[in-house]
ROTOR-352792 format. One record per residue (C-alpha): residue number from 1; x negated, y negated, z. Coordinates in Angstrom, 2 decimals. Layout:
<sites>
     i         u         v         w
   NUM         X         Y         Z
...
</sites>
This chain:
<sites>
     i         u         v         w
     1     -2.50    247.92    126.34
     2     -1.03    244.61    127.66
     3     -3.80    242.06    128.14
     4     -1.28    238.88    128.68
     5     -3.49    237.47    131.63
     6     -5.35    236.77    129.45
     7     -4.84    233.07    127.89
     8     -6.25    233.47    124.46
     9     -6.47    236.12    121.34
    10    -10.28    235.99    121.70
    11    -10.10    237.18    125.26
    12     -8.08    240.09    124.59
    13     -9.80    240.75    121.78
    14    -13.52    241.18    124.15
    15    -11.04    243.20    126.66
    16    -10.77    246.09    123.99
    17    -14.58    246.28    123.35
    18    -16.76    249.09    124.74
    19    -17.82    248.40    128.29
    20    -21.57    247.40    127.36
    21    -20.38    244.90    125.18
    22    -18.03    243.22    127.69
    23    -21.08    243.41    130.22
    24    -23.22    241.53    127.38
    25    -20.37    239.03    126.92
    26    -20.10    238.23    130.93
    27    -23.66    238.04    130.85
    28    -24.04    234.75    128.62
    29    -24.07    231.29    129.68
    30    -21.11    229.68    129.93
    31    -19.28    226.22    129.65
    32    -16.79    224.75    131.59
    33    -16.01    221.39    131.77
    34    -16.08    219.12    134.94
    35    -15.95    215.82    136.35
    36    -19.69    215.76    137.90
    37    -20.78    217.45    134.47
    38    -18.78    215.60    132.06
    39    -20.31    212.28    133.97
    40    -23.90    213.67    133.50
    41    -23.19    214.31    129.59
    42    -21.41    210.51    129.09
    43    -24.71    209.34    130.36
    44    -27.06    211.32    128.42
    45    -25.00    210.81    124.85
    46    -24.87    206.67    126.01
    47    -29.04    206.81    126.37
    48    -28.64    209.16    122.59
    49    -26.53    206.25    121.10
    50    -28.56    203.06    122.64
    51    -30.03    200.75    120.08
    52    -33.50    200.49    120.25
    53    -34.94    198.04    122.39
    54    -38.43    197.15    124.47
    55    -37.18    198.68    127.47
    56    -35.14    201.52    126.88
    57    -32.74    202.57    129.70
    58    -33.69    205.79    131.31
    59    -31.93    208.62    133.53
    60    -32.86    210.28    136.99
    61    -31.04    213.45    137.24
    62    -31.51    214.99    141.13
    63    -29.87    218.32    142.13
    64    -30.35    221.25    144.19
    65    -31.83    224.93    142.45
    66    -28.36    226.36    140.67
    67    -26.74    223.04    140.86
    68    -26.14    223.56    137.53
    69    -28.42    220.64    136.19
    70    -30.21    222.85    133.71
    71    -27.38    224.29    132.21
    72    -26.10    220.74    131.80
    73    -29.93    220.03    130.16
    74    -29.62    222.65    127.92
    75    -26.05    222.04    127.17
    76    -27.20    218.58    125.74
    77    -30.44    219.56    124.19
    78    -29.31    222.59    122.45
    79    -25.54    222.71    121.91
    80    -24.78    219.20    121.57
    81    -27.98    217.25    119.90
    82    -29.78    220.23    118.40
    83    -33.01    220.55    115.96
    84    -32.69    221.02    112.48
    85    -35.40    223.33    111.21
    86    -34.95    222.78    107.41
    87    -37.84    224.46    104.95
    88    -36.53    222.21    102.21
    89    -37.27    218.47    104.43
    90    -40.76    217.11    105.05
    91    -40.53    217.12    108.87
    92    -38.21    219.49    111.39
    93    -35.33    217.06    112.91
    94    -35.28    216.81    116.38
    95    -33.50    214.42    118.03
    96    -33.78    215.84    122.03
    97    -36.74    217.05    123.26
    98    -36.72    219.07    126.65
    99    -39.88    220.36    128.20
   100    -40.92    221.32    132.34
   101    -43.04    218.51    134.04
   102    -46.37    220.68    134.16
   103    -47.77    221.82    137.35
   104    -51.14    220.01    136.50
   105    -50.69    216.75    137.48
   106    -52.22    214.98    134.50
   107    -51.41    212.81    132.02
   108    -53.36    215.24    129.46
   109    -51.25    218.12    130.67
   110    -48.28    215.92    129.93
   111    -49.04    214.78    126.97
   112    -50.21    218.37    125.42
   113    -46.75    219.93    126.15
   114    -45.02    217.26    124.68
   115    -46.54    218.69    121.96
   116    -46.08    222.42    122.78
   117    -42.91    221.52    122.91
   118    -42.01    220.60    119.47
   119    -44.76    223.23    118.40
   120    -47.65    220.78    117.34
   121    -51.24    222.09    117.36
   122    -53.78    219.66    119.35
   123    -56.84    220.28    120.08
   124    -57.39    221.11    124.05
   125    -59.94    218.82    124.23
   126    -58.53    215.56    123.56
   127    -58.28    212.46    125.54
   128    -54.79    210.68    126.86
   129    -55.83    208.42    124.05
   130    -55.86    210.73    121.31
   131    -52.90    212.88    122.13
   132    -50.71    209.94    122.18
   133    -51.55    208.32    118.89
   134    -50.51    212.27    117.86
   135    -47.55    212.24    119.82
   136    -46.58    208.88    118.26
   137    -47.09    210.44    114.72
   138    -45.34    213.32    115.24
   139    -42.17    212.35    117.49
   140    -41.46    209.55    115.08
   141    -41.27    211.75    112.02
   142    -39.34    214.21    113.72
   143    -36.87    211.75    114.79
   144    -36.83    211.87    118.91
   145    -34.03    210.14    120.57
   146    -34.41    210.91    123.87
   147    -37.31    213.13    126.03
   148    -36.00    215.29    129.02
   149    -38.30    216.14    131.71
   150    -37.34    219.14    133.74
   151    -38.79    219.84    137.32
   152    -40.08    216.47    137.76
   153    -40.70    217.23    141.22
   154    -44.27    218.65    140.15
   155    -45.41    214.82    139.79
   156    -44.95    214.23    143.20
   157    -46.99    217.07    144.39
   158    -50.42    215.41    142.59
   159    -52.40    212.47    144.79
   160    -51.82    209.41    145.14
   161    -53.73    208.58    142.24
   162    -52.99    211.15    139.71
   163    -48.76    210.22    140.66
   164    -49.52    206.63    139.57
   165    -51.47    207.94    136.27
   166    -48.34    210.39    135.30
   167    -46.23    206.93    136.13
   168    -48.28    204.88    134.20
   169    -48.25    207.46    131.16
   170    -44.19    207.80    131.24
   171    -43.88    204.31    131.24
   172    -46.34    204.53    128.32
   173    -44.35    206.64    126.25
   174    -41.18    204.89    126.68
   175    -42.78    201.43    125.48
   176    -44.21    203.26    122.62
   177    -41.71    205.24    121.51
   178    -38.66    203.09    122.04
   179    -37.08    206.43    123.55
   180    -35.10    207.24    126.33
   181    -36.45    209.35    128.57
   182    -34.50    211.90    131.47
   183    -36.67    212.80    134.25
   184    -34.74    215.90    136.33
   185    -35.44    217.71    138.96
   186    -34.51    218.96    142.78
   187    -34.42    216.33    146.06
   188    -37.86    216.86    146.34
   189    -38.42    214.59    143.17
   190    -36.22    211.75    143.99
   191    -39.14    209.32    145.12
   192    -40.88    209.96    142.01
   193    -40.50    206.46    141.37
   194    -39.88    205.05    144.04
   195    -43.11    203.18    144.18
   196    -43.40    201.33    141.20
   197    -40.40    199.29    140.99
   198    -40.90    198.34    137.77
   199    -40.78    202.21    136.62
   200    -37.91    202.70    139.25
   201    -35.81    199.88    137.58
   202    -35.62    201.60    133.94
   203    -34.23    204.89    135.58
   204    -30.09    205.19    136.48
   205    -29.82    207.59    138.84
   206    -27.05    210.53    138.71
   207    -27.38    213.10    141.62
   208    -25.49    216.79    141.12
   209    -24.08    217.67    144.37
   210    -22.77    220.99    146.13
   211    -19.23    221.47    146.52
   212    -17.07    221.28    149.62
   213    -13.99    223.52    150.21
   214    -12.73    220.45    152.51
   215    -12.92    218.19    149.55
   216     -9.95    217.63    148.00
   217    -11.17    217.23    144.42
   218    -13.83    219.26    144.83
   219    -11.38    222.08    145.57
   220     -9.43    221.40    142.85
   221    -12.05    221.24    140.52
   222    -13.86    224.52    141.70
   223    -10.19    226.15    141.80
   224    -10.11    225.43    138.06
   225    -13.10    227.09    137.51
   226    -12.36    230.38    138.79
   227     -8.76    229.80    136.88
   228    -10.50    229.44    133.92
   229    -12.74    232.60    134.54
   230     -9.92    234.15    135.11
   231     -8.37    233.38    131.88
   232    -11.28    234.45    129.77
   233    -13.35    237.25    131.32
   234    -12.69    240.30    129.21
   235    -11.12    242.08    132.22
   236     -8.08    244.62    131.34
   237     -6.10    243.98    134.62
   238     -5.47    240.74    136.17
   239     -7.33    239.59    139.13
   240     -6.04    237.40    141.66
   241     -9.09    235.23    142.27
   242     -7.29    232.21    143.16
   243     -6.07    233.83    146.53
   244     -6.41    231.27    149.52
   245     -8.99    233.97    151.15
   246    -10.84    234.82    148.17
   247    -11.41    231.31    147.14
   248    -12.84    230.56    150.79
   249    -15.35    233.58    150.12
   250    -16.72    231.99    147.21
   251    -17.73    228.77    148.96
   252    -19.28    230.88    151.82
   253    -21.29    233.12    149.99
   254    -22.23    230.92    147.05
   255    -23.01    227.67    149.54
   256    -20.50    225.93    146.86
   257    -23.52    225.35    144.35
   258    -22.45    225.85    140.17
   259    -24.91    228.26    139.32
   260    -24.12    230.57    142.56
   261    -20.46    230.36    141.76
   262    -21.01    231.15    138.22
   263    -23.45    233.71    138.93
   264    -20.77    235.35    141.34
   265    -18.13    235.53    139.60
   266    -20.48    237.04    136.45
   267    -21.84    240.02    138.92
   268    -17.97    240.28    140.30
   269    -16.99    241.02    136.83
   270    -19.60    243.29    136.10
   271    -18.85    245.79    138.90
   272    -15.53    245.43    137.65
   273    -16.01    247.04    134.91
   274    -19.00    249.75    135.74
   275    -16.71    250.82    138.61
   276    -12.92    251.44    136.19
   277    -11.50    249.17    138.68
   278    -11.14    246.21    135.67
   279    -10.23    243.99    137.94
   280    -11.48    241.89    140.74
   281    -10.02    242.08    144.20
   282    -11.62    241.92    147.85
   283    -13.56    245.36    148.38
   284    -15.55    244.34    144.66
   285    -16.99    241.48    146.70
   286    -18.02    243.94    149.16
   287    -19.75    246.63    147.21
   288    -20.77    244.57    144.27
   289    -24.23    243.69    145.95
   290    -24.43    240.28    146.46
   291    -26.76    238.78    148.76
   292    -26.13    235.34    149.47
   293    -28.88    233.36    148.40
   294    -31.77    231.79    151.35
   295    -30.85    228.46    150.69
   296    -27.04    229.24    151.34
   297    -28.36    231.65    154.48
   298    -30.33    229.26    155.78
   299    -27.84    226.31    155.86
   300    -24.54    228.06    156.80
   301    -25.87    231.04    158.91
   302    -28.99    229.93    160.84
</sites>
């Protein structure tokens, strides 16, 4: 069987596996490197390197849902900075520790799974006080570096009052813990800060944006993509996915946001394969049963 569209011995190597197993292999996150992404991950491993200092810097990270920000998160927390769970050391080593804002806006919600998170027992019933003379003990064994917030958004959904306490507390942490701290989340969370200037200061912000088919780079950049999907998926024909036509299809029905593309191309190449076609061409789009997602729907076809 000639698999020469494909670029690399691994590839052809997954072509020859049974189907489930290519299906499995599709199915799994995925890396690809990008300007907007590769910007994002500078940043991060710059806050990961910074000397430690009274006022750490800090990073706001905005993007839409499937902008790809949490694959970027978890790229950084788990691929590139991850724990090391040793029986043989005192203390677990964790230098990145990623948790969800929670959707009780309080600074003892907060504070407890920052501790969830790196699987410390509290007791529920403990002040702001005493779970932060915890957290003190246990994130400086354990080595924390830097503390990324996911869906930061939630904060801005509390009142007035209980936004300035969750304010007041991540400003807390930071000053204790000489950490760096990445808040992320979607639009919705960009004036998180925005009201205490002194908060708003410490945080750089980095915004993930869609991609445009009319811009140049952005083309280019999404082109490679789908080149390098190309390259890789364990496919045994060659698709022509970089067709003018096809190309255009995947900025309409994916509204040119990462995770839509990705996701895409992944259920493209799955019908591919449960169909003996093993390869991707215009009618797989068709019957491969996509539906393009609301917020795509409701900004390109209302």
């Amino acid at each position: 069987m000639e698999l020469n569209h494909l670029t690399s011995e691994s590839a052809r190597i997954d072509a020859i596996l049974p189907d489930k197993d290519r299906i499995r292999l599709i199915q799994r996150d995925h890396w690809y490197t990008y300007p907007r992404g590769d910007a994002v991950l500078s940043h991060m491993e710059r806050l990961y390197q910074h000397a430690r200092i009274d006022r750490m810097p800090n990073l706001q990270l905005i993007g839409e849902s499937m902008s790809g920000k949490s694959r970027l998160l978890n790229r950084f927390a788990l691929e590139l900075h991850p724990a090391i769970l040793d029986s043989r050391l005192d203390a677990d080593f964790r230098p990145v520790v990623m948790f969800d804002a929670p959707t009780t806006t309080t600074s003892q919600a907060l504070l407890q799974e920052m501790l969830i998170a790196v699987n410390a027992p509290f007791s529920v019933g403990a002040n702001p006080t005493r779970l932060m003379a915890q957290i003190e003990k246990v994130y400086r064994r354990i080595g924390v570096r830097i503390l990324i917030i996911d869906e930061i958004q939630h904060i801005v959904r509390g009142s007035g009052r209980q936004q300035r306490e969750l304010r007041d507390q991540i400003k807390l942490i930071g000053n204790r813990l000489r950490i760096s701290i990445v808040a992320a989340g979607i639009p919705e969370a960009s004036n998180a800060f925005a009201s205490d200037p002194q908060l708003s200061n410490r945080f750089h912000r980095l915004e993930l944006k869609r991609w445009h088919i009319n811009d140049k780079d952005d083309l280019k950049y999404v082109v490679a993509v789908i080149k390098s999907w190309q390259e890789t998926c364990p496919l045994k024909k060659q698709s022509n996915l970089l067709n003018e036509s096809i190309v255009q299809r995947i900025f309409d029905e994916t509204g040119g946001l990462f995770g839509h593309i990705i996701d895409y191309l992944k259920i493209a190449s799955e019908y591919a394969i449960v169909s003996g076609d093993e390869y991707i061409h215009e009618n797989t789009f068709r019957k491969m049963g996509w539906r393009i997602p609301k917020e795509v729907e409701d900004r390109y076809f209302a």
